[in-house]
N, C-alpha and C positions, 0 to 999 in steps of 0.2 A: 429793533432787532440787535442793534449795536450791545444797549442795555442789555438785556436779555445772554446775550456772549459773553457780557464781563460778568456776570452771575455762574453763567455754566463753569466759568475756566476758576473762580474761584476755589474749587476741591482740587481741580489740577493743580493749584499755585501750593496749596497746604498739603497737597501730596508730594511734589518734587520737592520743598521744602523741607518736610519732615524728612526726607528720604536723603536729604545732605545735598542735592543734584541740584547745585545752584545757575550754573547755568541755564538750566530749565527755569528754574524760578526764576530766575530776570529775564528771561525771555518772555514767560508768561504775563509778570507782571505787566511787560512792560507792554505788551498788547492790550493788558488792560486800560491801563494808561491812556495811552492810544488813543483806543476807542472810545474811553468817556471827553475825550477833547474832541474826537471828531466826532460824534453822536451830540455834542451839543456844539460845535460852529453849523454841524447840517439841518439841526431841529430849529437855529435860527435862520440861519440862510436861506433856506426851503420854506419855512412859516410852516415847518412841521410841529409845532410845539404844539402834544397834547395834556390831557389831563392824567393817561396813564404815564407820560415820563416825567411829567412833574412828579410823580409819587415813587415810580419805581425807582428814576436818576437817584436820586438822595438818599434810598433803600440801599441801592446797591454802594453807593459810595459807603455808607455805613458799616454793611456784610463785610465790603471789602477790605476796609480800617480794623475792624474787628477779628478777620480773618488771620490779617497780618499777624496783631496784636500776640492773638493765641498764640502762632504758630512759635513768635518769640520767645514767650512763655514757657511753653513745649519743650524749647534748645535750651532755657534758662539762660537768656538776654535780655531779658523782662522781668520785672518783680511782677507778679501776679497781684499786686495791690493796683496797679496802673492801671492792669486790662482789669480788672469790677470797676474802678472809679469812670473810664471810661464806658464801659458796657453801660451802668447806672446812669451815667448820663445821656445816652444814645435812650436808651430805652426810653427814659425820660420825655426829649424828645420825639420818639414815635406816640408813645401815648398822648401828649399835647397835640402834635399831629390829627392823629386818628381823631381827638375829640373837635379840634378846630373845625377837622372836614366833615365830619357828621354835624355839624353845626351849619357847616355850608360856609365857612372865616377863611381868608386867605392869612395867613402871619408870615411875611416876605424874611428871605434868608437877607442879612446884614453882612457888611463888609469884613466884619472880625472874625465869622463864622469861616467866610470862605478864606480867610486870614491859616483861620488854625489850620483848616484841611489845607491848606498848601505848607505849610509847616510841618504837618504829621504825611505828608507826600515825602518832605525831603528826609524826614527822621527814618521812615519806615525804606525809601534808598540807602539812608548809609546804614542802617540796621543788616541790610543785605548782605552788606560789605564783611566779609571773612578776613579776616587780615588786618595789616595795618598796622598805626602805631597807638598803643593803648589811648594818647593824648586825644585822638581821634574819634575812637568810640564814646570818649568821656563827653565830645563836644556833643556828640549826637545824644547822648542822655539825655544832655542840658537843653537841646533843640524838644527832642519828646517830651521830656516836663513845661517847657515854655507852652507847644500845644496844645500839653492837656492844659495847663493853665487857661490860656487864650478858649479851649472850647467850653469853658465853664465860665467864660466872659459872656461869651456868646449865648450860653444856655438863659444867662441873666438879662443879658439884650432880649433874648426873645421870649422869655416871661413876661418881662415887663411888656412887649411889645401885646404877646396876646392878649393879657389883662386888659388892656389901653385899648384892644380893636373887640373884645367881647362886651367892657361898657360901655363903647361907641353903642354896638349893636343892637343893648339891651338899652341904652340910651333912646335911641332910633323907633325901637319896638314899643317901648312905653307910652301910653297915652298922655296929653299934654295935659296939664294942670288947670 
């Protein structure tokens, strides 16, 4: 349910946002926020963890990187080259997804993966941020491009990893010589 709320408020965040009403926007955000930390200490705590929030959790963290992305975009505090390189790469990722789990393949998320998403958590905070001293904004650029960097480590991490866990499989399913 939690999941499901940080999806709904997503148009709200890209509405007050667009609309200038940044205190809504960090408010909203920040119940996103929120709720994807407590939706997953309670899906572990509880041994609630199913197969739909393993799919939707990462869905939605994506929407919501992506939402952001635009919205920046939108104000022109984003070069529009950053939000396709990262879209292309999300997408990227769903599609490996999709085909993994139609395979029935689990390909576990890596530590640099969740590296970048906390990286692109603090860029897209001080992206928030209206004001300030230009030195400022310039650090969180260099924060934004280190992430995207970092999520295109991780896209490579987890190529390589599916490759490695689809010729286990097909290793596996072969008949012996």
């Amino acid at each position: 349910m939690l999941t499901v709320l940080r999806l709904l408020l997503l148009p709200v965040f890209a509405w007050r946002y667009l609309a200038g009403d940044m205190p809504w926007a960090w408010a909203v955000c920040g119940v996103v926020v929120v709720s994807d930390l407590l939706d997953g200490f309670l899906a572990r705590r509880l041994k609630q963890i199913t197969s739909f929030g393993k799919l939707i959790d990462p869905l939605a963290d994506k929407l919501g990187l992506l939402t952001a992305l635009v919205c920046f975009g939108a104000r022109g505090k984003l070069p529009w080259w950053v939000i396709a390189l990262v879209l292309g790469k999300e997408a990227l990722m769903i599609a490996g997804g999709v085909y993994a789990l139609r395979k029935q393949v689990v390909v576990a998320a890596k530590g640099i993966g969740k590296a970048a998403t906390g990286l692109f958590a603090l860029a897209v905070a001080g992206k928030l941020i209206d004001g300030g001293p230009p030195e400022l904004h310039g650090a969180i650029d260099v924060l934004l491009y280190v992430a995207v960097a970092m999520a295109f480590a991780a896209l490579a991490v987890y190529t390589r990893n599916f490759f490695r866990v689809m010729g286990e499989r097909k290793n596996a399913e072969s008949p012996a010589d």
